[in-house]
C-alpha positions as CSV (number, residue, x, y, z in Angstrom):
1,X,0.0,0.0,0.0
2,X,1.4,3.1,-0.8
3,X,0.0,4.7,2.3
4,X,0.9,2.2,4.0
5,X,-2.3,1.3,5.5
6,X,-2.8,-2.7,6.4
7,X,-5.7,-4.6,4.5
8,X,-6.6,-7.7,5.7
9,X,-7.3,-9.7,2.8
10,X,-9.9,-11.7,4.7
11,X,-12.3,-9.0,5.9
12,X,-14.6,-7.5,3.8
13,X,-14.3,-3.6,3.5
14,X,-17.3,-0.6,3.2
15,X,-16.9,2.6,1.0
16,X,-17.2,4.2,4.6
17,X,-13.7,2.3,6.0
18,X,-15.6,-0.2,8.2
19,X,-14.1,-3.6,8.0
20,X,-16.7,-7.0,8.9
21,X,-15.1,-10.6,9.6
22,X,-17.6,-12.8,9.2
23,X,-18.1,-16.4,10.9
24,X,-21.4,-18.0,11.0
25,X,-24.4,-15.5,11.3
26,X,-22.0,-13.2,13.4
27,X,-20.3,-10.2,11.8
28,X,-17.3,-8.2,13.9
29,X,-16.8,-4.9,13.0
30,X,-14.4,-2.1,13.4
31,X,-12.4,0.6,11.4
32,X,-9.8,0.3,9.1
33,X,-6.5,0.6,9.6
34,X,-6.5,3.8,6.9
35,X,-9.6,5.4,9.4
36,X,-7.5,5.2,12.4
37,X,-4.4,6.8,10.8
38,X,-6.8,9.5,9.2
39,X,-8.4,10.2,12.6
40,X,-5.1,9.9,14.8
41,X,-4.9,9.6,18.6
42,X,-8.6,8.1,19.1
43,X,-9.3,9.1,22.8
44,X,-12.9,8.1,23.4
45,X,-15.6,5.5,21.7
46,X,-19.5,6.0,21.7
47,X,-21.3,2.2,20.7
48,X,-24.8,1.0,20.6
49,X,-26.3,-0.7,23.3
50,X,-26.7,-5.0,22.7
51,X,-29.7,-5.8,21.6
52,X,-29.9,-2.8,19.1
53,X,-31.0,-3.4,15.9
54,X,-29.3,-1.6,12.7
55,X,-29.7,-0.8,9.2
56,X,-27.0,-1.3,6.8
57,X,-25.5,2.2,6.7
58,X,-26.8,3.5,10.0
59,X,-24.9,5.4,12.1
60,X,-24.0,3.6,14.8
61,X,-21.5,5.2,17.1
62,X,-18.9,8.0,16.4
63,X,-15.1,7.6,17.0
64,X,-13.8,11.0,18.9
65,X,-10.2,12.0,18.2
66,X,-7.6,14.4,19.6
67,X,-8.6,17.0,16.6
68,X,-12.0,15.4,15.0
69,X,-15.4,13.4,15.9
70,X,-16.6,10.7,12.7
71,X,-19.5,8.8,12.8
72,X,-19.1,4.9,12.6
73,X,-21.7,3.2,10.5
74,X,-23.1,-0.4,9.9
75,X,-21.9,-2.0,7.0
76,X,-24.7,-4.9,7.4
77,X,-28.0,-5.1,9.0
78,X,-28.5,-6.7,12.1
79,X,-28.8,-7.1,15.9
80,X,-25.9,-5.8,18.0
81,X,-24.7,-9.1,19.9
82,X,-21.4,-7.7,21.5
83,X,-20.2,-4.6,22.3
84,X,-16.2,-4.6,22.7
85,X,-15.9,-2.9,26.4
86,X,-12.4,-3.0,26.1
87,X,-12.7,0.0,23.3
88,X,-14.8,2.3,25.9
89,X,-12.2,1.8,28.5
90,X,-9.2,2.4,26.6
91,X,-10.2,3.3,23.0
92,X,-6.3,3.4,22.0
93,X,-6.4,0.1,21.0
94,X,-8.0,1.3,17.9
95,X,-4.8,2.9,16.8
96,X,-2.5,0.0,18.3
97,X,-4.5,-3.1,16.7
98,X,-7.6,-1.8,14.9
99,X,-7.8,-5.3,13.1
100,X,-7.6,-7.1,16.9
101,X,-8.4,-5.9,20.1
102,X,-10.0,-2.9,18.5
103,X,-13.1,-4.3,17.2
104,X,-16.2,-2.4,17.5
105,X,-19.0,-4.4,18.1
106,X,-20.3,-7.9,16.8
107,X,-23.7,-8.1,14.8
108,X,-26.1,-11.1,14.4
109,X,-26.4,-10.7,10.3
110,X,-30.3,-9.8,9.2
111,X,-29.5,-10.9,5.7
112,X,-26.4,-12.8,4.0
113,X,-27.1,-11.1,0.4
114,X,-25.6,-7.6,2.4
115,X,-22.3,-9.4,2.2
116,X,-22.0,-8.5,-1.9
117,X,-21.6,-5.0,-1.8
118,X,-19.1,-4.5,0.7
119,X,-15.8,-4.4,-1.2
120,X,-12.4,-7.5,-1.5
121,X,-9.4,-6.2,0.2
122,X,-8.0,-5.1,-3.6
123,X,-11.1,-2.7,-4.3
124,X,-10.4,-1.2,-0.7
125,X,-7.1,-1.1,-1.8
126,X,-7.4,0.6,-4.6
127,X,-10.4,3.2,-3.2
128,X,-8.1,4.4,-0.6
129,X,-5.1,4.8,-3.2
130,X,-7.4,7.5,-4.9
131,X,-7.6,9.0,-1.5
């Protein structure tokens, strides 16, 4: 990457730099690596509650920043199962490991044909190179 930004080639990727790992019916979801290095030192998270159900591209937290707030959205629909706790304590990781201990929340998938839109690690790739 020229940027130098890390792209999972597992993940699937949304135009709005959400990345979704999906096992089962359970999505996780977080920023990408290129978010967190656009936004900077992250010092604070806002998440959904469990049990929330979302719309494909609904906002669904925001990510606050030393210099900047940006809105997080869903890049399926579904029912928040998980919220990642560790995040609101210390939401640092998301700079340190936003591909690991950063994660976002996890969502119980409303419908598998969401998955097709969301972009391969190469079209991510190559929408952030035109960045």
């Amino acid at each position: 990457m020229a940027d130098g930004s890390e792209i999972p080639e597992e993940l699937k990727y949304s135009e709005d730099h959400e990345w979704l790992a999906f096992e089962g019916k359970t999505g996780t979801v977080g920023i990408t690596d290129y978010a967190q290095s656009q936004l900077g030192d992250i010092v604070f998270v806002e998440l959904p509650e469990v049990g929330q159900q979302l719309e494909r591209g609904q906002v669904f937290g925001t990510i606050e920043a030393v210099k900047t707030v940006a809105e997080v959205y869903a890049p399926v629909s579904g029912e928040v199962v998980e919220v990642n706790a560790a995040v609101q304590e210390g939401a640092e990781v998301i700079n340190a490991e936003p591909y690991g201990a950063g994660w976002l929340i996890k969502i119980r998938l409303a419908d598998p044909k969401e998955l097709s839109p969301l972009l391969s690690a190469g079209d991510y790739a190559a929408l952030i190179a035109d960045l």
